[in-house]
mmJSON file of the N, C-alpha and C atoms, coordinates in Angstrom:
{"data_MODEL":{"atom_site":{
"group_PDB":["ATOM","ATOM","ATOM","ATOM","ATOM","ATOM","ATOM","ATOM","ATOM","ATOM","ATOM","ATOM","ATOM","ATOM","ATOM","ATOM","ATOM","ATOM","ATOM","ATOM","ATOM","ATOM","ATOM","ATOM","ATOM","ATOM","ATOM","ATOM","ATOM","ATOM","ATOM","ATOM","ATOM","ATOM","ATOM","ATOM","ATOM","ATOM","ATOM","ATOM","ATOM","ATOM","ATOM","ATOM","ATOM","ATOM","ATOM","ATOM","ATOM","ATOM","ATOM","ATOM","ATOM","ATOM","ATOM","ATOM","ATOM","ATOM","ATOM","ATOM","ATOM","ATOM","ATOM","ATOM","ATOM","ATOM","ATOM","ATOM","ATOM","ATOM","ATOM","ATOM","ATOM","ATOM","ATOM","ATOM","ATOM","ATOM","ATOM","ATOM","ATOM","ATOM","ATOM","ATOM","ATOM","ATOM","ATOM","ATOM","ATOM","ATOM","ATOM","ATOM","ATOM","ATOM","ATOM","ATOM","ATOM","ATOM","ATOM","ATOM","ATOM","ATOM","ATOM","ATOM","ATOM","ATOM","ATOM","ATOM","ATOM","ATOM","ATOM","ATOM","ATOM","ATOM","ATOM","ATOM","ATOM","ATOM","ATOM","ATOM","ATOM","ATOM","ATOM","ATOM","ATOM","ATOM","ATOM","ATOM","ATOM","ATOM","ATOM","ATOM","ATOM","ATOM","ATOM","ATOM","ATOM","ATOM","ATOM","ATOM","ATOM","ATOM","ATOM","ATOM","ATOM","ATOM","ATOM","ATOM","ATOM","ATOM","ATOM","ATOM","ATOM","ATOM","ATOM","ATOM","ATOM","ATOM","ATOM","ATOM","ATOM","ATOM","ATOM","ATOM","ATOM","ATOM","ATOM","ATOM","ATOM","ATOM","ATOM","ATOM","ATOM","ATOM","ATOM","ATOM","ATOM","ATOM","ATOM","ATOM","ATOM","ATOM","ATOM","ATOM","ATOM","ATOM","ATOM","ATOM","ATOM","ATOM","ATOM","ATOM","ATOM","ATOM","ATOM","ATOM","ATOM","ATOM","ATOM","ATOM","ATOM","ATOM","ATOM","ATOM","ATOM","ATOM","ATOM","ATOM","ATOM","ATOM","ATOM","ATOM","ATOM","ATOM","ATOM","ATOM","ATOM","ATOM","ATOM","ATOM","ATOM","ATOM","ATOM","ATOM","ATOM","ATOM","ATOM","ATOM"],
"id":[1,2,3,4,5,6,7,8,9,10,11,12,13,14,15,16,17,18,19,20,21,22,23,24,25,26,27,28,29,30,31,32,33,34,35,36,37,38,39,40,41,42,43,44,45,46,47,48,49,50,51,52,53,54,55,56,57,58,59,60,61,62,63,64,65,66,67,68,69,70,71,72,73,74,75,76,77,78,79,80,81,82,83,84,85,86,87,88,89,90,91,92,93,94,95,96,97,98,99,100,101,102,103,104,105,106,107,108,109,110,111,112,113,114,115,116,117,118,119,120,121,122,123,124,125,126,127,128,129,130,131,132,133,134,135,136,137,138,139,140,141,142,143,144,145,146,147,148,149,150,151,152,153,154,155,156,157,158,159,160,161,162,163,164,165,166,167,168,169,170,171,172,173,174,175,176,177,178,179,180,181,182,183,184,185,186,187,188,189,190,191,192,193,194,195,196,197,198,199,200,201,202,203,204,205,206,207,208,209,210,211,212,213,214,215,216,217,218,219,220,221,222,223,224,225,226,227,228],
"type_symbol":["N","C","C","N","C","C","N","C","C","N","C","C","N","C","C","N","C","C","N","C","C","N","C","C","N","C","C","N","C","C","N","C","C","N","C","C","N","C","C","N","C","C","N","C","C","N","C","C","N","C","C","N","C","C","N","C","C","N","C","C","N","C","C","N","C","C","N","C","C","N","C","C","N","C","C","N","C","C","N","C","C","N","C","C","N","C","C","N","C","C","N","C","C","N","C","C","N","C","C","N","C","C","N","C","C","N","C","C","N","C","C","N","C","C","N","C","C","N","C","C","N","C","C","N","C","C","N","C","C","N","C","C","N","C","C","N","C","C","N","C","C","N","C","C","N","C","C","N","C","C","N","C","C","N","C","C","N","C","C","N","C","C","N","C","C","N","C","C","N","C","C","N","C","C","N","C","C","N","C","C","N","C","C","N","C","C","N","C","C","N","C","C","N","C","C","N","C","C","N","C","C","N","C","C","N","C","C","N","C","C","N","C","C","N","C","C","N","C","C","N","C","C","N","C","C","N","C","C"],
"label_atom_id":["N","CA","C","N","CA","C","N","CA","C","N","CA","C","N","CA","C","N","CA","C","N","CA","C","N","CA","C","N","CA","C","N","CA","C","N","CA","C","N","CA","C","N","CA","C","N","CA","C","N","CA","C","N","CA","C","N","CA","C","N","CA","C","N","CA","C","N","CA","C","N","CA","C","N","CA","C","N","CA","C","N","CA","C","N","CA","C","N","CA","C","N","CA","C","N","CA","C","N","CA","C","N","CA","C","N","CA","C","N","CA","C","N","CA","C","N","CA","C","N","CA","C","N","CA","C","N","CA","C","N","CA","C","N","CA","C","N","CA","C","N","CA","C","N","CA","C","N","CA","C","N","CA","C","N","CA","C","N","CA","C","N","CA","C","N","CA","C","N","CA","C","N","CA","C","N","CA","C","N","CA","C","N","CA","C","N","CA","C","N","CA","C","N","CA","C","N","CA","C","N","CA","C","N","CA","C","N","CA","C","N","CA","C","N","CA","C","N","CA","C","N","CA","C","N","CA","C","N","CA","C","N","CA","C","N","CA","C","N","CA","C","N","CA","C","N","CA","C","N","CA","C","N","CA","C","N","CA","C","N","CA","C","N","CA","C"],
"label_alt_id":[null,null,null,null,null,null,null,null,null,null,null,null,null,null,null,null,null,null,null,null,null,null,null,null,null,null,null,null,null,null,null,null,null,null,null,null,null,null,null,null,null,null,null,null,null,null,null,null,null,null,null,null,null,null,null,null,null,null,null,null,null,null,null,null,null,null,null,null,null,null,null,null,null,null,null,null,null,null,null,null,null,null,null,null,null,null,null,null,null,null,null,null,null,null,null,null,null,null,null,null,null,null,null,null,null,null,null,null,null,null,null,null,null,null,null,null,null,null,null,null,null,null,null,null,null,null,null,null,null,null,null,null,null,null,null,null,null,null,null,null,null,null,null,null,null,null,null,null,null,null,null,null,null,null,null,null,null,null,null,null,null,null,null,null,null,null,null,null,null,null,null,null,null,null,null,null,null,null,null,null,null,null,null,null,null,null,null,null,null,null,null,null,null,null,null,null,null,null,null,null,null,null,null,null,null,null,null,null,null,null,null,null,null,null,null,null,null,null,null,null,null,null,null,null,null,null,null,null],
"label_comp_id":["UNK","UNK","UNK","UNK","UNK","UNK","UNK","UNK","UNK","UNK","UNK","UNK","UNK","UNK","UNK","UNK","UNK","UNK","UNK","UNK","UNK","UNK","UNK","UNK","UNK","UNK","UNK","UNK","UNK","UNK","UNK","UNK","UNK","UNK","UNK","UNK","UNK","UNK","UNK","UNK","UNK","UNK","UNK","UNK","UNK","UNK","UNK","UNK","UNK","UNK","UNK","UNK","UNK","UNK","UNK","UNK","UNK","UNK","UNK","UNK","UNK","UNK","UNK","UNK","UNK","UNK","UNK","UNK","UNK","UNK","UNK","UNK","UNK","UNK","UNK","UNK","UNK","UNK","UNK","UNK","UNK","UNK","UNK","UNK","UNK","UNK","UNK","UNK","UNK","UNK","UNK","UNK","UNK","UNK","UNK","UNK","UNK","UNK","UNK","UNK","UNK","UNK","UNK","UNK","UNK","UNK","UNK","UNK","UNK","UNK","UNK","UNK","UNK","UNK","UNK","UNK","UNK","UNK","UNK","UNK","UNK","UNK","UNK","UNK","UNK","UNK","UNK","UNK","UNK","UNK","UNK","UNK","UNK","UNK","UNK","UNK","UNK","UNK","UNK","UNK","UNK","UNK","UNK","UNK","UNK","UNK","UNK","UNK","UNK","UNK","UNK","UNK","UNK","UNK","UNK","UNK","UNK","UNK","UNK","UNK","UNK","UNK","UNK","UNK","UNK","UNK","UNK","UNK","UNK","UNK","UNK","UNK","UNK","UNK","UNK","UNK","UNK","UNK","UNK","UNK","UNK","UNK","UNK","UNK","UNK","UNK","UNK","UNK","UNK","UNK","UNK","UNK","UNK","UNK","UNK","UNK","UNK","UNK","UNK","UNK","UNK","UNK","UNK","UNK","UNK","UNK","UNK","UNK","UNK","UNK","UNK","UNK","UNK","UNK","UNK","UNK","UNK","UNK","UNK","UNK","UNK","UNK","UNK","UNK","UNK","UNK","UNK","UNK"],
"label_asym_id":["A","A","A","A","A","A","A","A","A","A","A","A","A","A","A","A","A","A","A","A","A","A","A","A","A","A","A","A","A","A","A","A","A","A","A","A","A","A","A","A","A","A","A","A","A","A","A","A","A","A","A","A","A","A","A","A","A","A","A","A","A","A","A","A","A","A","A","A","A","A","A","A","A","A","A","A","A","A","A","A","A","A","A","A","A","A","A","A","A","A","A","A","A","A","A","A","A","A","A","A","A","A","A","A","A","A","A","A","A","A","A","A","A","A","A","A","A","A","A","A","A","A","A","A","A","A","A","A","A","A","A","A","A","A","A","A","A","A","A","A","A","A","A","A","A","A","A","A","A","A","A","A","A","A","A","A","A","A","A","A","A","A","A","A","A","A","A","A","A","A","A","A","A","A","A","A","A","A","A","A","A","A","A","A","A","A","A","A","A","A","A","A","A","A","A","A","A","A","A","A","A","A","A","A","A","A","A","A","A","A","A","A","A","A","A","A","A","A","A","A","A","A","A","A","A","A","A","A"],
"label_entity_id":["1","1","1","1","1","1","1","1","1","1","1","1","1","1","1","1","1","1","1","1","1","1","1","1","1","1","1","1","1","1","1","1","1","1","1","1","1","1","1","1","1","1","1","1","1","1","1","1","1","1","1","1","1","1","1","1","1","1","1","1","1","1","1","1","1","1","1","1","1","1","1","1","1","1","1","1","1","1","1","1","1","1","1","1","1","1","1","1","1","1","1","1","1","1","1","1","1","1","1","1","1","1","1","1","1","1","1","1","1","1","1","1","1","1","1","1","1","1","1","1","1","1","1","1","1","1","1","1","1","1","1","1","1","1","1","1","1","1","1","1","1","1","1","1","1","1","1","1","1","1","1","1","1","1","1","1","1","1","1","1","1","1","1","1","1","1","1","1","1","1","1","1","1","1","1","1","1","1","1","1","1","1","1","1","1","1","1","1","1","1","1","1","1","1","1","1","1","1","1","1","1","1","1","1","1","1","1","1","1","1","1","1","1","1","1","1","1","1","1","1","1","1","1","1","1","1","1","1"],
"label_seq_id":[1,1,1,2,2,2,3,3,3,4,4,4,5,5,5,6,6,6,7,7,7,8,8,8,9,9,9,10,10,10,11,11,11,12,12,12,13,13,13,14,14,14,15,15,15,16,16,16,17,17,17,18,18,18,19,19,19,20,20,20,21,21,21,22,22,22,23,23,23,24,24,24,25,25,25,26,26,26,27,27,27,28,28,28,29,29,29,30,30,30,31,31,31,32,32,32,33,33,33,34,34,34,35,35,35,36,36,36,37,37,37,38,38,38,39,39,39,40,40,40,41,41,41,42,42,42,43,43,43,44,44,44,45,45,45,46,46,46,47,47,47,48,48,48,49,49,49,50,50,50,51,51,51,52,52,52,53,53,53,54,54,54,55,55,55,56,56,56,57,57,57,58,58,58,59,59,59,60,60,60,61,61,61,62,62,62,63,63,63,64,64,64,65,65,65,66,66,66,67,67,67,68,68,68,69,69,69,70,70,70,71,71,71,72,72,72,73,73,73,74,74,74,75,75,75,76,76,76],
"pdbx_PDB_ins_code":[null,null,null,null,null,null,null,null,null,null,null,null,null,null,null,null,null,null,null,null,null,null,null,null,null,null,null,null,null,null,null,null,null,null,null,null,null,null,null,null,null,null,null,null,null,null,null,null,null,null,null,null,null,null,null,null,null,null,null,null,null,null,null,null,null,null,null,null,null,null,null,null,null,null,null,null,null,null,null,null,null,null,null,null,null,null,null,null,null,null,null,null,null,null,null,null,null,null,null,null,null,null,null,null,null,null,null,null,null,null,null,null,null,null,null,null,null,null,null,null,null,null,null,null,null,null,null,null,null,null,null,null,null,null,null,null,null,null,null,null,null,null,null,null,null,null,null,null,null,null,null,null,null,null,null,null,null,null,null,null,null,null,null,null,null,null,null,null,null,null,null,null,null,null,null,null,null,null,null,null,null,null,null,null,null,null,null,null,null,null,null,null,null,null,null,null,null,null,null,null,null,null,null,null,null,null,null,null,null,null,null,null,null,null,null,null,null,null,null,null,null,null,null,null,null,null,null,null],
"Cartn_x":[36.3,35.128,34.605,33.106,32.66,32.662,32.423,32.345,31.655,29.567,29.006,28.812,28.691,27.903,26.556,26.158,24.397,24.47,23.018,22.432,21.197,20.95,19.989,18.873,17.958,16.742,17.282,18.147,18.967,19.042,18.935,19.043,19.437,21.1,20.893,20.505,20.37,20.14,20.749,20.672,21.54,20.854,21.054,20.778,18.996,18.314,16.909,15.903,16.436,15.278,15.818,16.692,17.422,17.662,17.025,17.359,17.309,18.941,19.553,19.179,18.399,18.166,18.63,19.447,19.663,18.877,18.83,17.29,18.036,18.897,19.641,20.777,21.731,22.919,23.289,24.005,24.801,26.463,26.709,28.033,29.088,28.471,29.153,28.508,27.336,26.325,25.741,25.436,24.327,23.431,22.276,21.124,20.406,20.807,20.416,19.013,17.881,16.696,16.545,16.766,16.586,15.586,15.366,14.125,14.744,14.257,14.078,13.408,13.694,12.521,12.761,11.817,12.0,13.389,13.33,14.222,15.816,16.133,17.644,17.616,19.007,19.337,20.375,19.905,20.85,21.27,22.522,22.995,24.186,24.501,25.609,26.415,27.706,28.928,29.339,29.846,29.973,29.247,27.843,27.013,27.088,27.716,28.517,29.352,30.683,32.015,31.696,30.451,30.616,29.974,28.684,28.104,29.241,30.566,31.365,32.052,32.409,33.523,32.908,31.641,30.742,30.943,30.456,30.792,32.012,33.136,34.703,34.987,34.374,34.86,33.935,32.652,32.308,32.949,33.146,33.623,35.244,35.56,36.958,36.631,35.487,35.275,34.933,36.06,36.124,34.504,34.615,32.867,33.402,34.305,34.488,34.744,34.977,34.307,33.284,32.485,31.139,30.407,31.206,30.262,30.119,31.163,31.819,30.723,31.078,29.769,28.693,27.969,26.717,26.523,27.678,27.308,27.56,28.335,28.223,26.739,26.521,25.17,23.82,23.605,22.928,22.814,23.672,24.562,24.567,24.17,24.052,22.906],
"Cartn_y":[-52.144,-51.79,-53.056,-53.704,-54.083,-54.153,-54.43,-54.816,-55.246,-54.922,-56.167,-55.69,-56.471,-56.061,-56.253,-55.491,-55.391,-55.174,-55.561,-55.403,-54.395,-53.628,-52.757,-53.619,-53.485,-54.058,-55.055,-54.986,-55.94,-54.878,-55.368,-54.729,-55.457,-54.711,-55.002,-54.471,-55.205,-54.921,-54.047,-53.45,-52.768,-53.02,-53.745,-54.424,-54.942,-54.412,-54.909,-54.074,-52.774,-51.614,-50.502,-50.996,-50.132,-50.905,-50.768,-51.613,-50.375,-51.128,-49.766,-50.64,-50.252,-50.773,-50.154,-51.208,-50.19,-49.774,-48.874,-48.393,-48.546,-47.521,-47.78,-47.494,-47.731,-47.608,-47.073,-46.417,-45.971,-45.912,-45.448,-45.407,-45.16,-44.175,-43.028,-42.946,-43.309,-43.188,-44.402,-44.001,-45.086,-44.548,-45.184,-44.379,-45.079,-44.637,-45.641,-45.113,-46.375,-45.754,-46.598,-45.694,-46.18,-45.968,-47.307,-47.55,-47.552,-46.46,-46.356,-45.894,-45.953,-45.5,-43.449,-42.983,-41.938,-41.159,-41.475,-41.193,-41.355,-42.764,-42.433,-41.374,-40.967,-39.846,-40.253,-39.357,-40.227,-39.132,-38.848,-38.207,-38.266,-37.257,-37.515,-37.136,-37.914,-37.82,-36.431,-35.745,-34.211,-33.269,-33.651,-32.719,-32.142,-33.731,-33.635,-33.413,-33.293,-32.834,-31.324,-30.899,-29.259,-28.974,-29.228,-28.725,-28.683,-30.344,-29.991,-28.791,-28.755,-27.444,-26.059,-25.92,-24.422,-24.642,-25.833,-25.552,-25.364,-25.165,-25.448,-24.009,-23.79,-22.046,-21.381,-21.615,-21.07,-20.867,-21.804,-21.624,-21.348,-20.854,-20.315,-18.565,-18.116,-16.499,-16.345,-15.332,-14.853,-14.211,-13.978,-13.552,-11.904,-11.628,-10.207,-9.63,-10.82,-10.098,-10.297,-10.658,-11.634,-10.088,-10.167,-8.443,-7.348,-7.38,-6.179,-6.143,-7.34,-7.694,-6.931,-7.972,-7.184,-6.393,-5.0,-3.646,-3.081,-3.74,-3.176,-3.361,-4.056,-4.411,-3.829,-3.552,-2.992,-1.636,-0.934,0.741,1.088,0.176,0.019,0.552],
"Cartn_z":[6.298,5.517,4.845,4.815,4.116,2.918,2.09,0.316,0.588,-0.426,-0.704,-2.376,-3.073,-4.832,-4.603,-5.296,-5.485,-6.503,-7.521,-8.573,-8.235,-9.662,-9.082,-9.495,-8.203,-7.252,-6.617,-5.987,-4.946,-3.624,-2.749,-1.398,-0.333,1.139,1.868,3.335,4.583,5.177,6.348,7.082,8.379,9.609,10.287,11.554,11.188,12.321,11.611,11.376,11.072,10.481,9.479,9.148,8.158,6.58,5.588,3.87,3.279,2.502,1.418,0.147,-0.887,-1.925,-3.564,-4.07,-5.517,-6.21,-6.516,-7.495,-8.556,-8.974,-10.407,-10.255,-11.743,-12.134,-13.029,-13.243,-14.643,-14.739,-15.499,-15.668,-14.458,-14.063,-12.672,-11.37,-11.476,-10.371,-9.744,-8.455,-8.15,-7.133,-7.621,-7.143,-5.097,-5.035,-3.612,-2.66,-2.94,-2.036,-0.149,0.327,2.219,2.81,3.485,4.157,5.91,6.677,7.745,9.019,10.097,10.631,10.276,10.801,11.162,11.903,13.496,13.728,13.454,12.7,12.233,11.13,11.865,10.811,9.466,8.684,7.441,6.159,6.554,5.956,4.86,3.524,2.959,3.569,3.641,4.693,3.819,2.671,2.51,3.286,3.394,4.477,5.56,6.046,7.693,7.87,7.322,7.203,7.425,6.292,6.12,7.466,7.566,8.809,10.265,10.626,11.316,11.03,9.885,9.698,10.373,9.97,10.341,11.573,12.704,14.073,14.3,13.726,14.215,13.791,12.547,12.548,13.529,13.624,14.594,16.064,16.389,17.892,18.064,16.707,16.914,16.858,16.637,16.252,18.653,18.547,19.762,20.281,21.556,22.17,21.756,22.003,21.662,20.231,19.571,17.76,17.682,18.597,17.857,18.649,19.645,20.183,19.314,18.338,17.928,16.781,15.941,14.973,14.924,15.975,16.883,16.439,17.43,17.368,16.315,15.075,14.089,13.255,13.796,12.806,12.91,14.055,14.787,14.422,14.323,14.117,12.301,11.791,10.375,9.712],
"occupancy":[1.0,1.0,1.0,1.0,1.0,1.0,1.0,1.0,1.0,1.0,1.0,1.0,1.0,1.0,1.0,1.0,1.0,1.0,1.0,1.0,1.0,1.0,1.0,1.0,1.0,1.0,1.0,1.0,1.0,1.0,1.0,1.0,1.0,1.0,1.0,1.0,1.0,1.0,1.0,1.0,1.0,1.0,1.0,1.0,1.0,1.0,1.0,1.0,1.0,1.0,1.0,1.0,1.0,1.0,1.0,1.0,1.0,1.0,1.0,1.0,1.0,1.0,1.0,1.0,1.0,1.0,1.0,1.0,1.0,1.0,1.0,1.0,1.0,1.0,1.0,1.0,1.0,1.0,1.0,1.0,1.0,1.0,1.0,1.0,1.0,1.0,1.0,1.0,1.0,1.0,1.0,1.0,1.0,1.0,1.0,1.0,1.0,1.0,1.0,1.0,1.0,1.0,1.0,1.0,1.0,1.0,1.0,1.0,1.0,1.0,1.0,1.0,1.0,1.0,1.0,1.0,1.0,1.0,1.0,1.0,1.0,1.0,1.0,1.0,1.0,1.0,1.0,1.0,1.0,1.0,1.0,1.0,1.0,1.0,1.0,1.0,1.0,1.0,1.0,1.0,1.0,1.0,1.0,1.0,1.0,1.0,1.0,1.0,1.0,1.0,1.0,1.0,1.0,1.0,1.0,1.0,1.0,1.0,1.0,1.0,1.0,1.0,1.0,1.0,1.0,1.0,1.0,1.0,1.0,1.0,1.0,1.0,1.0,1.0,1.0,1.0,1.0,1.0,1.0,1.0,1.0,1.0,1.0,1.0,1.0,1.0,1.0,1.0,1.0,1.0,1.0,1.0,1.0,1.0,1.0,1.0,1.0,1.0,1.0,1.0,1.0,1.0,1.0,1.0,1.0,1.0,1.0,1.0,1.0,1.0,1.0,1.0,1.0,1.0,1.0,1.0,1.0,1.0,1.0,1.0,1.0,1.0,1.0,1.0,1.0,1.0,1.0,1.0],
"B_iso_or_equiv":[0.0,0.0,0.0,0.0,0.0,0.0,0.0,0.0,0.0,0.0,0.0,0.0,0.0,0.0,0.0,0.0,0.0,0.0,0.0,0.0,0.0,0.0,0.0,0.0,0.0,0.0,0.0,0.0,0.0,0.0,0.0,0.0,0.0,0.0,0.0,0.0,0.0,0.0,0.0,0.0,0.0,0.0,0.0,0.0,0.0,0.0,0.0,0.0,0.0,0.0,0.0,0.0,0.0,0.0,0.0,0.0,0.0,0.0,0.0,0.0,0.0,0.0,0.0,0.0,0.0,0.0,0.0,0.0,0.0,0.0,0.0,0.0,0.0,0.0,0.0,0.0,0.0,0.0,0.0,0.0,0.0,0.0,0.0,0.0,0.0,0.0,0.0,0.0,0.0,0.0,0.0,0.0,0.0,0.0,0.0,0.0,0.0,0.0,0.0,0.0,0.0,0.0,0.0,0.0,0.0,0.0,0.0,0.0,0.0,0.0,0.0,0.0,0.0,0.0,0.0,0.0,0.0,0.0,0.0,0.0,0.0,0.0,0.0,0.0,0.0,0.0,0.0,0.0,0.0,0.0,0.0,0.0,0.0,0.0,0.0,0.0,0.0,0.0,0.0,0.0,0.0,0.0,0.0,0.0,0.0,0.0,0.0,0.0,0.0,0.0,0.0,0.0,0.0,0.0,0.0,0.0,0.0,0.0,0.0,0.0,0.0,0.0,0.0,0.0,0.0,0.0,0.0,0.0,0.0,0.0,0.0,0.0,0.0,0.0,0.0,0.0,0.0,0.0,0.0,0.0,0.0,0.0,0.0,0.0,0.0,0.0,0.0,0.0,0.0,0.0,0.0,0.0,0.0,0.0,0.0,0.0,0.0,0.0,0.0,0.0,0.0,0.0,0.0,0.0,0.0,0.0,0.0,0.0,0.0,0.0,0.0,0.0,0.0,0.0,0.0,0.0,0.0,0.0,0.0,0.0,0.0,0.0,0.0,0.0,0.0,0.0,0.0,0.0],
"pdbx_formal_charge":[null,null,null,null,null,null,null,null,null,null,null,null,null,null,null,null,null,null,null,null,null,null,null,null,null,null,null,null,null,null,null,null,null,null,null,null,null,null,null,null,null,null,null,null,null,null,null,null,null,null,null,null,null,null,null,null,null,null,null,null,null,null,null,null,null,null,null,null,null,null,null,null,null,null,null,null,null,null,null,null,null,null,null,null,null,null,null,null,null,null,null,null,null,null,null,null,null,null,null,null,null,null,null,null,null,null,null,null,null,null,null,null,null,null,null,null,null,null,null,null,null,null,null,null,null,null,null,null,null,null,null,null,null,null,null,null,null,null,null,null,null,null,null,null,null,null,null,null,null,null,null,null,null,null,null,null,null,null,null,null,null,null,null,null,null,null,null,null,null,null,null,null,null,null,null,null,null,null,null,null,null,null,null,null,null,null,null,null,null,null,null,null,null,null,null,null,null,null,null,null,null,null,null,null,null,null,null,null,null,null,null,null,null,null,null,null,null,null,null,null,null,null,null,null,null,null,null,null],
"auth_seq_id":[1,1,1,2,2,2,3,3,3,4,4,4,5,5,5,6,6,6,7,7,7,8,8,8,9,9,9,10,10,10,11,11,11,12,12,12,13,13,13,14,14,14,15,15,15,16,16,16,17,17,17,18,18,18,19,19,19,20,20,20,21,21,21,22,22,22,23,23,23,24,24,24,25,25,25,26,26,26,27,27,27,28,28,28,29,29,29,30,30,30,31,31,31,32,32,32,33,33,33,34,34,34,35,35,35,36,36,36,37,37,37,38,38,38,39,39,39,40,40,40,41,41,41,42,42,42,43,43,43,44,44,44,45,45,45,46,46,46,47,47,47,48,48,48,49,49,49,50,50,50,51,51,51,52,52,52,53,53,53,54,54,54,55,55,55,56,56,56,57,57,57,58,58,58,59,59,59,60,60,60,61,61,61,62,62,62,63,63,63,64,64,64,65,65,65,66,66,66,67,67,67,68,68,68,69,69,69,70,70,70,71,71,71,72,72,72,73,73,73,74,74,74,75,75,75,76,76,76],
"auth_comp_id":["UNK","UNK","UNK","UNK","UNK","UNK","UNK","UNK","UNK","UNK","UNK","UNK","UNK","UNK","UNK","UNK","UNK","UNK","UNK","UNK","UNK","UNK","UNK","UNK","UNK","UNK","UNK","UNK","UNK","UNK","UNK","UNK","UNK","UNK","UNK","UNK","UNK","UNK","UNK","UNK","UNK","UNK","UNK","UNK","UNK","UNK","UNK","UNK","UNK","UNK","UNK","UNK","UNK","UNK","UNK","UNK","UNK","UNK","UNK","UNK","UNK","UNK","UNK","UNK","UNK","UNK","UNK","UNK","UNK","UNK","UNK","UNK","UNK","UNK","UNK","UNK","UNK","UNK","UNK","UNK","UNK","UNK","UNK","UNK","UNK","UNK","UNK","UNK","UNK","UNK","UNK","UNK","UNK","UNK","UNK","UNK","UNK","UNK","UNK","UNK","UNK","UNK","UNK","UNK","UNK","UNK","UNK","UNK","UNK","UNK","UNK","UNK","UNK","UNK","UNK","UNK","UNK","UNK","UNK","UNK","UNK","UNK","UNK","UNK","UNK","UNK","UNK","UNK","UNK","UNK","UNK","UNK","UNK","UNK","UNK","UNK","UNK","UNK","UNK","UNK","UNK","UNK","UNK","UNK","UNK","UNK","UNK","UNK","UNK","UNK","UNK","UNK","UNK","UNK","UNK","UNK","UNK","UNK","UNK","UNK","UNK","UNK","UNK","UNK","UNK","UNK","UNK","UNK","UNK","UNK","UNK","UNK","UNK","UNK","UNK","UNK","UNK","UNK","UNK","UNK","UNK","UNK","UNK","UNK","UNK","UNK","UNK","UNK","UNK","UNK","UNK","UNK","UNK","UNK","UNK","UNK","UNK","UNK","UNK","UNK","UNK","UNK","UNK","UNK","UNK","UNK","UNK","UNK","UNK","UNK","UNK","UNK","UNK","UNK","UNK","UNK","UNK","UNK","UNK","UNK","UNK","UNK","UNK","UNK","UNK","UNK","UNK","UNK"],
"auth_asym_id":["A","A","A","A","A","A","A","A","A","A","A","A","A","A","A","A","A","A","A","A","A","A","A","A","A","A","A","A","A","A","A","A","A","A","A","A","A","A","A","A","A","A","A","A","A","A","A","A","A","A","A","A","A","A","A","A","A","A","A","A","A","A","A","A","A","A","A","A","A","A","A","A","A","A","A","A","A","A","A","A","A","A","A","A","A","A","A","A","A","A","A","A","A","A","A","A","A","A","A","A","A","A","A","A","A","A","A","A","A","A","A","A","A","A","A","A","A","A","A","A","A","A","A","A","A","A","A","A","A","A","A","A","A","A","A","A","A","A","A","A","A","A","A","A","A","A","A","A","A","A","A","A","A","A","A","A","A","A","A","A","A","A","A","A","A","A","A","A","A","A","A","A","A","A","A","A","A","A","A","A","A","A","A","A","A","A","A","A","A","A","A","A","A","A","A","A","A","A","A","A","A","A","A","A","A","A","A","A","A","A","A","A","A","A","A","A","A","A","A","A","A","A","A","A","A","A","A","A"],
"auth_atom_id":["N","CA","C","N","CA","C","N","CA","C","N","CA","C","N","CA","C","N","CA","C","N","CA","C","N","CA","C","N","CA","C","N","CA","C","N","CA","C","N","CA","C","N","CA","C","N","CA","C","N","CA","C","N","CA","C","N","CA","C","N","CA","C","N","CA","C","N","CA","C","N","CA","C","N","CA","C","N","CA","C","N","CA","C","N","CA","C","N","CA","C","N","CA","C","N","CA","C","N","CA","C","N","CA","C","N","CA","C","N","CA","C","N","CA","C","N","CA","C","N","CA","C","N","CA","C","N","CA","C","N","CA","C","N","CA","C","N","CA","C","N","CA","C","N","CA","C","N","CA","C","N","CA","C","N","CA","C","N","CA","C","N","CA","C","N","CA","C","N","CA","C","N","CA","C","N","CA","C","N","CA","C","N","CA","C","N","CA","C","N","CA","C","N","CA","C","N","CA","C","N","CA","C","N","CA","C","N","CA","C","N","CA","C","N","CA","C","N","CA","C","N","CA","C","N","CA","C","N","CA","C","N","CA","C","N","CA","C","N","CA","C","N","CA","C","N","CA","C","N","CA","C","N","CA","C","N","CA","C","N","CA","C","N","CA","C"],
"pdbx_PDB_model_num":[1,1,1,1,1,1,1,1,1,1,1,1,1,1,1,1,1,1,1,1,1,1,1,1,1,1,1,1,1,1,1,1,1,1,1,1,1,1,1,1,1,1,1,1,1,1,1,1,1,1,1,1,1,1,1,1,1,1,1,1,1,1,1,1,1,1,1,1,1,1,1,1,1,1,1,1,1,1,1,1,1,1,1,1,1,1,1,1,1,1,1,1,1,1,1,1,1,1,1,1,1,1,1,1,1,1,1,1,1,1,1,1,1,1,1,1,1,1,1,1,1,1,1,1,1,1,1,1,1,1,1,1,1,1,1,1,1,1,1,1,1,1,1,1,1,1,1,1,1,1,1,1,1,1,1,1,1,1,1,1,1,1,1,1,1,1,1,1,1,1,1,1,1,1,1,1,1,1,1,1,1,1,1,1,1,1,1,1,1,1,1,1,1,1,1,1,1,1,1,1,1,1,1,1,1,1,1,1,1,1,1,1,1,1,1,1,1,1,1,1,1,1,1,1,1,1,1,1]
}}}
């Protein structure tokens, strides 16, 4: 892993279309504004952990509860 220090309004770069810039600081926080194109995606790594987890429980629920579901829901 990298280490760099920044000051807030200090910014660096990620290859040649990506700048993470400090906006601010406080005690506990840091505020970080990103400049990129559109298409990269950029997410908080908690986000993505959870969203993996939902696909992993998902594709552990059998086709035949997921039927059962269904027809319960349906019948409701």
């Amino acid at each position: 892993m990298l280490v760099i220090r920044r000051k807030a309004g200090e910014s660096l770069l990620i290859g040649p279309d990506v700048e993470v810039e400090v906006i601010d600081l406080s005690h506990s926080r840091v505020k970080l504004g990103i400049r990129a194109p559109r298409q990269v995606l950029i997410l908080r790594k908690e986000a993505k952990l959870a969203a993996d987890q939902n696909v992993e429980a998902w594709r552990a629920v059998s086709a035949e509860a997921l039927r059962s579901l269904v027809s319960q829901i349906r019948h409701a």
